[in-house]
FIMARNU-719366 format. One record per residue (C-alpha): x, y, z. Coordinates in steps of 0.05 Angstrom, whole numbers, padded with zeros to 5 digits, always signed. Example, Ala and Ser with C-alpha at 12.3 -4.5 7.8 and 13.67 -1.06 7.14 Angstrom:
2
+00246-00090+00156
+00273-00021+00143
//
This chain:
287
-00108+00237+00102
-00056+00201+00140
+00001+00235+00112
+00037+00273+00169
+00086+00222+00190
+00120+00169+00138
+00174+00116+00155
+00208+00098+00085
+00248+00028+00090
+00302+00021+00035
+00357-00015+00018
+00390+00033-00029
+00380-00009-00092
+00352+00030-00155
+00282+00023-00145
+00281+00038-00066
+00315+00110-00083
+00263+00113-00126
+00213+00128-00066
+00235+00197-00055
+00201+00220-00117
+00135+00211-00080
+00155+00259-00026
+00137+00326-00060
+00061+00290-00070
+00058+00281+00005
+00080+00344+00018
+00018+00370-00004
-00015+00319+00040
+00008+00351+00094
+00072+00301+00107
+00126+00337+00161
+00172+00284+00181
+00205+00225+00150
+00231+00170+00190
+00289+00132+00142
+00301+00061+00160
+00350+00010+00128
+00352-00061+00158
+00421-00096+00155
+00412-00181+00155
+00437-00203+00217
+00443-00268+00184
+00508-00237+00148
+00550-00243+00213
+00574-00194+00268
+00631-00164+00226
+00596-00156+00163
+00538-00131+00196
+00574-00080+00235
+00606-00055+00169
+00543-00044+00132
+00509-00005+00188
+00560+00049+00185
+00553+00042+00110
+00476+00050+00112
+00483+00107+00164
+00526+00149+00111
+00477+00137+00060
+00417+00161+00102
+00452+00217+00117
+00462+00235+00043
+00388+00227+00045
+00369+00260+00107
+00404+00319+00079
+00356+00315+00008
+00293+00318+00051
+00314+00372+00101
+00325+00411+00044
+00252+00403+00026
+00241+00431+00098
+00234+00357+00124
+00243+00337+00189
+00277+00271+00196
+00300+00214+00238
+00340+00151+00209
+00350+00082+00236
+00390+00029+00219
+00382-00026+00261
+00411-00100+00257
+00357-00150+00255
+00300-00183+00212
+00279-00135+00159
+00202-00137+00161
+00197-00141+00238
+00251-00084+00254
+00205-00038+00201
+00146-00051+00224
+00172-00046+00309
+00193+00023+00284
+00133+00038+00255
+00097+00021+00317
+00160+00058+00364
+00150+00118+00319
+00076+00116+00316
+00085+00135+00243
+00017+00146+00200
+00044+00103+00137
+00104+00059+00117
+00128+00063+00042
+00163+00014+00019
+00182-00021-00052
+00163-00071-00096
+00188-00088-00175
+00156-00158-00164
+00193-00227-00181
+00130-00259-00208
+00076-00283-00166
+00094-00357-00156
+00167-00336-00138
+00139-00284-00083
+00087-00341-00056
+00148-00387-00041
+00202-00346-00026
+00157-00286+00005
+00194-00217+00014
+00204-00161+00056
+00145-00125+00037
+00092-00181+00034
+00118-00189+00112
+00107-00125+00130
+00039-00112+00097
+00020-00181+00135
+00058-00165+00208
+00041-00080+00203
-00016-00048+00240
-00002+00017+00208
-00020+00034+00129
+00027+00008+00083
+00038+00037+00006
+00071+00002-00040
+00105+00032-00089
+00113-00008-00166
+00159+00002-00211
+00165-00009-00288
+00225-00002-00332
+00232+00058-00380
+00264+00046-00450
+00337+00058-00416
+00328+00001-00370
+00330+00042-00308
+00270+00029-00260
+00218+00085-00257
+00151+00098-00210
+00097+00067-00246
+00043+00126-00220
+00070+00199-00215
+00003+00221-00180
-00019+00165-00138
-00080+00205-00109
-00113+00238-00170
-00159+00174-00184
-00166+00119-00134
-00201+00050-00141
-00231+00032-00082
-00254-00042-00088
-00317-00057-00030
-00346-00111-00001
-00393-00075+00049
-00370-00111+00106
-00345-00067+00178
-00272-00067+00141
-00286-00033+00072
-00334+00023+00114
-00271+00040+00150
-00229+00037+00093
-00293+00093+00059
-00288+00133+00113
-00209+00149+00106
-00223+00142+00030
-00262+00209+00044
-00189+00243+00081
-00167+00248-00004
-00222+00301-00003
-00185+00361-00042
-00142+00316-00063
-00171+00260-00111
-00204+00286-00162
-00244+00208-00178
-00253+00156-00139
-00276+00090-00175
-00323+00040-00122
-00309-00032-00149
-00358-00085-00120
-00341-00164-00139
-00399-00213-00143
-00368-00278-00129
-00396-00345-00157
-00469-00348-00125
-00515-00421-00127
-00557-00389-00193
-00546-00330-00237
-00613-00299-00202
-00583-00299-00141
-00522-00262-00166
-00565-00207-00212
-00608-00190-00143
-00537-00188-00116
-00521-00141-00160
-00577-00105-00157
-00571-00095-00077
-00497-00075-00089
-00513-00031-00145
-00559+00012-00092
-00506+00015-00039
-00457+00028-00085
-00498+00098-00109
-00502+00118-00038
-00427+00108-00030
-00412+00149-00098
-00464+00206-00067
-00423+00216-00008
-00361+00225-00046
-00396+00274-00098
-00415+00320-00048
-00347+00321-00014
-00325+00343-00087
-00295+00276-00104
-00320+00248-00173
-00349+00175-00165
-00354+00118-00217
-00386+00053-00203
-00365-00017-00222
-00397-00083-00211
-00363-00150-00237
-00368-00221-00228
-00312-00260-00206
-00245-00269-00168
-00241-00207-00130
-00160-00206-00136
-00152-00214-00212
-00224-00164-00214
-00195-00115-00178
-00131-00116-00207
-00162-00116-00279
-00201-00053-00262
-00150-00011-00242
-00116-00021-00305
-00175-00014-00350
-00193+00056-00308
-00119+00075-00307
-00122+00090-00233
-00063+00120-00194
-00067+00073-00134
-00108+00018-00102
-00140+00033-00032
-00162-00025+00007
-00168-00058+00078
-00124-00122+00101
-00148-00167+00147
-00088-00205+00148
-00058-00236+00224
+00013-00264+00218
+00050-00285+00163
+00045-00361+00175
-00035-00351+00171
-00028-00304+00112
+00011-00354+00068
-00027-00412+00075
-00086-00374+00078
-00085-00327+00034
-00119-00261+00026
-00153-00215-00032
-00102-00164+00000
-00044-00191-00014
-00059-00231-00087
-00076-00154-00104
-00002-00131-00074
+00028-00180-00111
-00006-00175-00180
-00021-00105-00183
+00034-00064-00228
-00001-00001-00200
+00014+00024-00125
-00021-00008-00071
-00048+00030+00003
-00066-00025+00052
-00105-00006+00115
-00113-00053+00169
-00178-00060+00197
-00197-00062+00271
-00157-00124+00306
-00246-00151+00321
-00246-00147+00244
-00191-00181+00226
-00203-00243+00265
-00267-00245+00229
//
């Protein structure tokens, strides 16, 4: 899968260090360089900002040193700028295969209002993006809410051009996942007949879906509810005890995004288990 090269933003609070105890999972993934990047505000002023960036450098350098240990390559960045657009320009600069970046969540009508680095990057990236959650252990300290993202997936579908790309690098986790869980949502239809045929028709494509999966090795479990996709999907993945959530964005622009909205990122924002999102094709997307 696309594991081989991973741009990690931080900003050196607790749960951002907390990001390097995913490395040793994609290792095995086949991960060989790390590109480090903390973003210093430019809104802080010249001096302050100048300050910081030497102060960021040391502390990537504390890190680089952690990861090249690990036989890591590395590269580190610590530009002056706007947090989610210098990420995701390095991302593009670097041609990395997926950004990782944090999330402890604020609750979700402070994040609507106030939005955050993350929710702009997953809305301005055209690479993957993972987000990492975090919950608090009985010290207090942050800790990763999954220790195996990878071993059971949910993969939430819609059958549209976007969630058959998303299936196809769904399949990459062969040798890898050991369960994958297809999650189809039957939104509010004009009678309950038409939503049990839909059902029925999903239930079908669904089977195929698992099929393919089985004979790449790859348990499958289907699930069909009825509902808002976002709190559905969410729901299931704590009910199945899944690892991570793999889905498509079709998200363009933050300003779009916000007033929009998205199932994408109401699933970033809710979920307290770790998120991939895949952008679909730019065609898509402006579907």
């Amino acid at each position: 899968m696309f594991m081989k090269k991973l741009l990690i933003a931080t900003d050196f609070s607790p749960p951002a260090q907390r990001l390097l105890n995913c490395i040793d999972e994609f290792r095995i993934m086949g991960l060989e360089e790390v590109v480090l990047v903390h973003v210093v505000d430019i809104r802080l002023g010249e001096g302050l900002s100048i300050s910081l960036k030497h102060e960021g450098e040391e502390k990537l350098k504390e890190i680089e040193g952690v990861l090249k240990n690990k036989g890591i390559n590395t590269k580190q960045y610590t530009p002056i700028g706007f947090a989610a657009s210098e990420i995701v320009n390095i991302a593009r600069q670097e041609e990395v295969s997926l950004i990782l970046i944090g999330s402890k969540g604020k609750g979700v009508i402070k994040e609507v209002f106030l939005g955050s680095t993350t929710f702009d990057v997953i809305r301005l990236a055209e690479t993957p993006v993972l987000i990492e959650k975090y919950i608090k252990n009985e010290e207090n300290q942050y800790v990763n809410a999954c220790a195996s993202k990878f071993n059971k997936v949910l993969l939430p579908i819609d059958f549209s051009d976007c969630s058959e790309l998303i299936i196809e690098e769904a399949k990459g986790l062969a040798g890898i996942a050991k369960e994958i869980v297809l999650l189809t949502v039957v939104e509010q239809g004009e009678s309950q007949q038409e939503i049990e045929d839909s059902k029925d028709e999903y239930n079908r494509l669904l089977t195929e879906t698992a099929e393919e999966f089985e004979k790449l090795g790859i348990a499958a479990k289907i699930r069909i509810e009825e509902g808002i996709p976002s709190q559905k999907i969410v729901a299931a993945a704590d009910a199945e005890k899944v690892g991570s959530i793999l889905m498509g964005t079709r998200g363009r622009g933050i300003i779009k995004s916000l007033l929009l909205g998205s199932t994408s990122d109401a699933v970033a924002r809710l979920s307290k288990r770790p998120v991939l999102l895949i952008p679909c094709g730019l065609d898509e997307r402006a579907k």
